[in-house]
C-alpha positions in Angstrom: 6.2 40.0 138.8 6.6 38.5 142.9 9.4 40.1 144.8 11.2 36.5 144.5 10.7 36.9 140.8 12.4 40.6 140.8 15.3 39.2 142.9 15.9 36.7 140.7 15.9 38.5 137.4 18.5 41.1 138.8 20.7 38.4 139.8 20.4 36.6 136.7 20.8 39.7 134.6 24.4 40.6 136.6 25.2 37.4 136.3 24.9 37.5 132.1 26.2 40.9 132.5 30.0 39.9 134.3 29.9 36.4 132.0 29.9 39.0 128.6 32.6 41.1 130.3 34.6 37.8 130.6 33.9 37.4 127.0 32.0 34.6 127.6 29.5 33.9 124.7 25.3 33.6 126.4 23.9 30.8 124.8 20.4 30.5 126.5 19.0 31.4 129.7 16.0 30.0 131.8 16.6 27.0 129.7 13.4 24.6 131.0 12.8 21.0 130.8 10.0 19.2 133.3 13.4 17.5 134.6 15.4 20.6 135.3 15.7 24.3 134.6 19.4 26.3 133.9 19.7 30.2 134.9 22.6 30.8 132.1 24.1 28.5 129.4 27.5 30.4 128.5 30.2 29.3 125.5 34.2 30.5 127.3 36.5 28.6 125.2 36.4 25.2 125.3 34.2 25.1 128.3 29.9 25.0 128.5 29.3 26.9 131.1 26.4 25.7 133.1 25.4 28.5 135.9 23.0 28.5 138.6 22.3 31.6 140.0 21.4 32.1 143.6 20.3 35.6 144.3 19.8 36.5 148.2 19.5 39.3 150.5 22.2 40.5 152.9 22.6 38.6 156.0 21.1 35.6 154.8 20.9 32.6 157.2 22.1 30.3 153.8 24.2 31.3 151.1 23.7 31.0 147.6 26.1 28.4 147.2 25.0 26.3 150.2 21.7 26.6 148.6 22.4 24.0 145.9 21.9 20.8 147.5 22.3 17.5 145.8 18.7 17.6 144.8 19.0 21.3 142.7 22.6 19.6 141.6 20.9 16.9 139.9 18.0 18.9 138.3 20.5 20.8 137.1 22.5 18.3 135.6 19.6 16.5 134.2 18.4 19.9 132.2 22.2 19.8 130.6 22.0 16.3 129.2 18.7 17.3 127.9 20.5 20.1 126.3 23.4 18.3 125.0 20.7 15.8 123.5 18.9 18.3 122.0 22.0 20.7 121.0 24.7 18.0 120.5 27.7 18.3 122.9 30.8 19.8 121.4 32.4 21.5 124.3 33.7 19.9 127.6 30.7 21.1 130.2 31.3 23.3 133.6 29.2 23.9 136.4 29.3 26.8 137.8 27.3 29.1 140.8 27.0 32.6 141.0 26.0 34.0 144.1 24.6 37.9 143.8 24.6 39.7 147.3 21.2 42.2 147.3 20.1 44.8 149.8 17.2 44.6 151.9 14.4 46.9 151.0 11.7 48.1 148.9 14.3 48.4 145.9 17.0 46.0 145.8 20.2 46.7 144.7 24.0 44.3 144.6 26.3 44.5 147.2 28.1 41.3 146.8 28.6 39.1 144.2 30.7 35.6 144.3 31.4 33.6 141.2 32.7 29.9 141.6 34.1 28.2 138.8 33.4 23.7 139.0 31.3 24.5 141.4 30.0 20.4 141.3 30.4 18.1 139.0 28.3 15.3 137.9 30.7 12.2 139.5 27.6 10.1 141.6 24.5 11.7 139.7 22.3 9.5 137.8 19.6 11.0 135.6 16.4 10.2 134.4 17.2 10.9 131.1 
């Protein structure tokens, strides 16, 4: 596994981690379409939680959040209607971001972590699909 790969798996993994401590139900991760890819699919409630996970370093010149541009929004959303057509579509969707805060160093470790609820939503996107 890269470094970039490692950073990303420990972010992803806290990420699943806090959602089950919210009692939030993980439904699939690394979901993958050629259109799109999704970190964490989530059931809480009534709500399909969508979550992108942006994992970087301490002192970053960009934060996770800012990270998501209106490109990564709409890959994104295009994965999610790929998975509602596939999965049907029973719960109102949310997309969220978490940002996980890591050290610098041979072995990472969190020192931040942000989690923001509608993060985007999908008003002005069109999809392929």
């Amino acid at each position: 596994m890269t470094d970039k790969e490692i950073k990303g798996r420990l972010g992803e993994d806290y990420t699943a981690e806090f959602l089950i401590k919210k009692r939030c139900r993980i439904i699939a991760r690394n979901y993958r379409k050629p259109c799109g890819e999704i970190d964490i699919i989530a059931e809480s409630g009534d709500k399909l939680l969508i979550v992108e996970v942006k994992t970087r370093k301490e002192n970053s010149l960009v934060s996770g959040a800012e990270a998501v541009d209106d490109k990564k929004k709409g890959r994104i959303i295009a994965a999610a209607e790929c998975y509602f057509a596939e999965n049907g579509l029973t719960l109102q969707p949310r997309y969220d971001i978490a940002e996980v805060i890591i050290s610098r160093g041979e072995k990472p470790f969190i020192t931040g972590f942000n989690y923001y609820k509608d993060a985007f939503d999908t008003t002005g996107y069109e999809t392929q699909f």
